[in-house]
N, C-alpha and C positions, 0 to 999 in steps of 0.2 A: 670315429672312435675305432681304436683297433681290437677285436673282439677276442684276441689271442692275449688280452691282458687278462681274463679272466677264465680261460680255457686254461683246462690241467692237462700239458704239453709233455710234460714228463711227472708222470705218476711216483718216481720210484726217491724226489727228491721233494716231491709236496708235502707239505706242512699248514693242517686247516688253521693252529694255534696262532701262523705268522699272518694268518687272510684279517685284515680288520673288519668288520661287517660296516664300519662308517666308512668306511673309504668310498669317495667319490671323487677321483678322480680318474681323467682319461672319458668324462663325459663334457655336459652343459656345464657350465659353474653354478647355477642357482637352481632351483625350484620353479621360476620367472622362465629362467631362459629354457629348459625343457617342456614346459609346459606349452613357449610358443613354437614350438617345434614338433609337437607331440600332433598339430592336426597331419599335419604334411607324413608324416611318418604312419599315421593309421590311412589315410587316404592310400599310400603308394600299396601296405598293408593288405588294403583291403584289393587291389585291383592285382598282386599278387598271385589272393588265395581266390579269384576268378577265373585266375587265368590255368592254377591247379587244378581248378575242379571242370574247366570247362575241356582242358588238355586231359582228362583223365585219362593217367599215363602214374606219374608221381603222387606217393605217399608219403606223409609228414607224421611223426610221432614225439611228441612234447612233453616231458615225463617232469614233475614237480614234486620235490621231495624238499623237506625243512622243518626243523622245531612247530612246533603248536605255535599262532600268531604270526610265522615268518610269512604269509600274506599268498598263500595260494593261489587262494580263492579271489585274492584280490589282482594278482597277475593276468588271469581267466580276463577278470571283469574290466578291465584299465588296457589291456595289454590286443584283446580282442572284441574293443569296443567299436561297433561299427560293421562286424565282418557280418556275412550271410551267415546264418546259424545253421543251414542246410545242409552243410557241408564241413559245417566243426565240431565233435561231438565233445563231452567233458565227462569220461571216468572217475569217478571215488571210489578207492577200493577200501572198503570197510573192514572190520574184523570178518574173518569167513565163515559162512555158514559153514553149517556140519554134514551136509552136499559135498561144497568145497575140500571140508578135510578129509573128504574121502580121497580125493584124487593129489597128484601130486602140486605144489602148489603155484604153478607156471597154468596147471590146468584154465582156471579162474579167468586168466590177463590173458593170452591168444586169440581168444576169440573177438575183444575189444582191438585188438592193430587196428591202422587205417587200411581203408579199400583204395581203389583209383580215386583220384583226384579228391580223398578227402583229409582232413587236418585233426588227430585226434591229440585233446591231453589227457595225460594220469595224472589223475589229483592225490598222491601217494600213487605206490607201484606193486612192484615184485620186488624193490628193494626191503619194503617192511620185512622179508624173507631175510634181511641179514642183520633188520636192525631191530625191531621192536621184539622180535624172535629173541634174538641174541641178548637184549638188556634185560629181559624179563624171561630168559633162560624158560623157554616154551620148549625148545627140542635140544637135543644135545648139542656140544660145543660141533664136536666129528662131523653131524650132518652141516648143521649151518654153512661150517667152512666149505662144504663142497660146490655152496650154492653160487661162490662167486665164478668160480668156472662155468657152471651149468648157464647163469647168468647171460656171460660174456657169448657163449655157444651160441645163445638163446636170440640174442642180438644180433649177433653176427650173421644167423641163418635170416632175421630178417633185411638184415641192411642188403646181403647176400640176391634177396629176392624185391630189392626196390623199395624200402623202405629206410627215410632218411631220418637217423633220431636224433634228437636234443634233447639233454638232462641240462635241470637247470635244480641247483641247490641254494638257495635261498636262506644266507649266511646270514641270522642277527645273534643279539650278544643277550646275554642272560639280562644282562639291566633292560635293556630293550625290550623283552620279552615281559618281564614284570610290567613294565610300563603300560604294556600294550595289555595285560591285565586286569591291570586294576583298573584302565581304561573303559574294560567292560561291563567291571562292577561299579564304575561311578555312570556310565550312561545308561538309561532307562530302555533307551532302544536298541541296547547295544546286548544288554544282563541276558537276554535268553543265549544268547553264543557261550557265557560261560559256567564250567564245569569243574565240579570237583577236582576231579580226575584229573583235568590241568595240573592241577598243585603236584597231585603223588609224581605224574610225568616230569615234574619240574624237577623234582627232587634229582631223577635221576638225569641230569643234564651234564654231569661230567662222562657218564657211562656213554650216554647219545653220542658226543666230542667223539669218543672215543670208535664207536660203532662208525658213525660218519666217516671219519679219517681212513679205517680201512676199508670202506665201502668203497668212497672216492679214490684212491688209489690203485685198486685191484680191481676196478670195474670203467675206468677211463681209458677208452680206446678209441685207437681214430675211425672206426666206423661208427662207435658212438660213446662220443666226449661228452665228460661234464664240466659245466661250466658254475664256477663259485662265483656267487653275483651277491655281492654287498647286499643286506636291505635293509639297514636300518635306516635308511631313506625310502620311504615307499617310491616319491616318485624317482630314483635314483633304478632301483629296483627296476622298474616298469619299461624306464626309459631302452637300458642295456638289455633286457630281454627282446623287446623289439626290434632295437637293432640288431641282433644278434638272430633274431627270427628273419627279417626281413633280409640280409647279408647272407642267410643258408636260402631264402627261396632266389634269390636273383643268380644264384650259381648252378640252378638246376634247368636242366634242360626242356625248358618248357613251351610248348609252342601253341599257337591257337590254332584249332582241329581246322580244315576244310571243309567251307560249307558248300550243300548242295545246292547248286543253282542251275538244275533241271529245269526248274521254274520261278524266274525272276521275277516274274509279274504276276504282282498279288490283285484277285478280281476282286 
């Protein structure tokens, strides 16, 4: 699969309107045939993020952002099934405490990067700084807009210092979204995940489009691209993030450290 089908190459002619969130193609053709493809892809996956952690040297940052339902939490869980948890860590960044709003608000997300040879995701980001801000008009239009600079700055000082990032937007459609709903109100096991507050959020889903679109444009750069990944196929989703994970770690220069062998013979 070519992973620059879904990579926003040129930010200044993207249009999220034209992205289908069912589109599946340029992967598996079925659900069948990713699936049996899916152990070999988390095994190589998984020896990988060994080889990361044991070379500590490289830093991986995997940033997830998407509608309420578009399946974060399920990318984490599908996508990093198998790895050493040692070495992967999973941020949520919530609403901020009143700590938080003291400092500026990049304050929060710094200290969460990865180290040497570990793999972290944002489960949301420092994007909510342009979007949930911005549709729910929390700080002025004047501040918000400056964030996407300070953003890319902000990025760029870490790519700058060894650290390789992936955004990954996680594209489904309003019906989709409903579906995955009402999903949670007909399962028993399912009803504690939903939330009022989904619906008021839902309401404003043309604003989100909108927020999105210039997020994704003016914050897609080549030291850190976003990539628009269909999900209204979960496993479709899951599939192209890994390979898309796994195509960024095999291009990194990674080698396994020299061992000491002072003493080769264990008494």
């Amino acid at each position: 699969m070519g992973v620059k089908h879904f990579r926003i190459d040129d930010p200044d002619s993207f249009d999220l309107d034209k992205i289908d969130p069912g589109d599946t193609s340029g992967g598996p053709a079925s659900k069948e045939e990713a699936r049996a493809e899916s152990e070999a892809m988390h095994q190589r996956l998984a020896d990988l993020q060994e080889l990361l952690f044991a070379g500590h040297e490289q830093k991986v940052l995997i940033i997830l952002q998407g509608m309420d339902t578009s399946g974060k939490d399920g990318v984490v869980r599908h996508v990093m099934r198998g790895i050493s948890p040692g070495a992967v860590q999973v941020i949520s960044f919530k609403k901020p405490t009143s700590t938080e709003l003291d400092h500026d608000y990049l304050w929060r997300v710094h200290p969460h990067v990865p180290g040497k040879g570990d793999i972290v995701f944002f489960n949301r980001s420092h994007y909510e700084d342009v979007l949930i801000v911005r549709v729910h008009d929390l700080v002025p239009a004047e501040q918000w807009k400056k964030r996407y600079d300070q953003i890319n700055d902000f990025e760029r000082m870490l790519a700058e210092n060894g650290v390789t990032i992936l955004k990954f937007f996680l594209h489904i459609s309003r019906d989709e979204q409903r579906e995955r709903l009402q999903a949670r109100l007909d399962d028993p096991t399912k009803r504690w995940k939903f939330q009022h507050g989904d619906l008021e959020e839902r309401k404003l889903w043309d604003e989100y489009q909108k927020a999105y679109q210039d997020a994704l444009c003016k914050t897609s750069k080549k030291w850190a691209p976003w990539y628009v990944i269909p999900a209204n196929r979960k496993w479709f989703r899951d599939y192209v993030i890994a390979d898309v994970i796994i195509k960024t770690l095999e291009k990194l220069d990674m080698k396994w450290p020299e061992p000491d062998l002072s003493q080769e013979k264990i008494d």
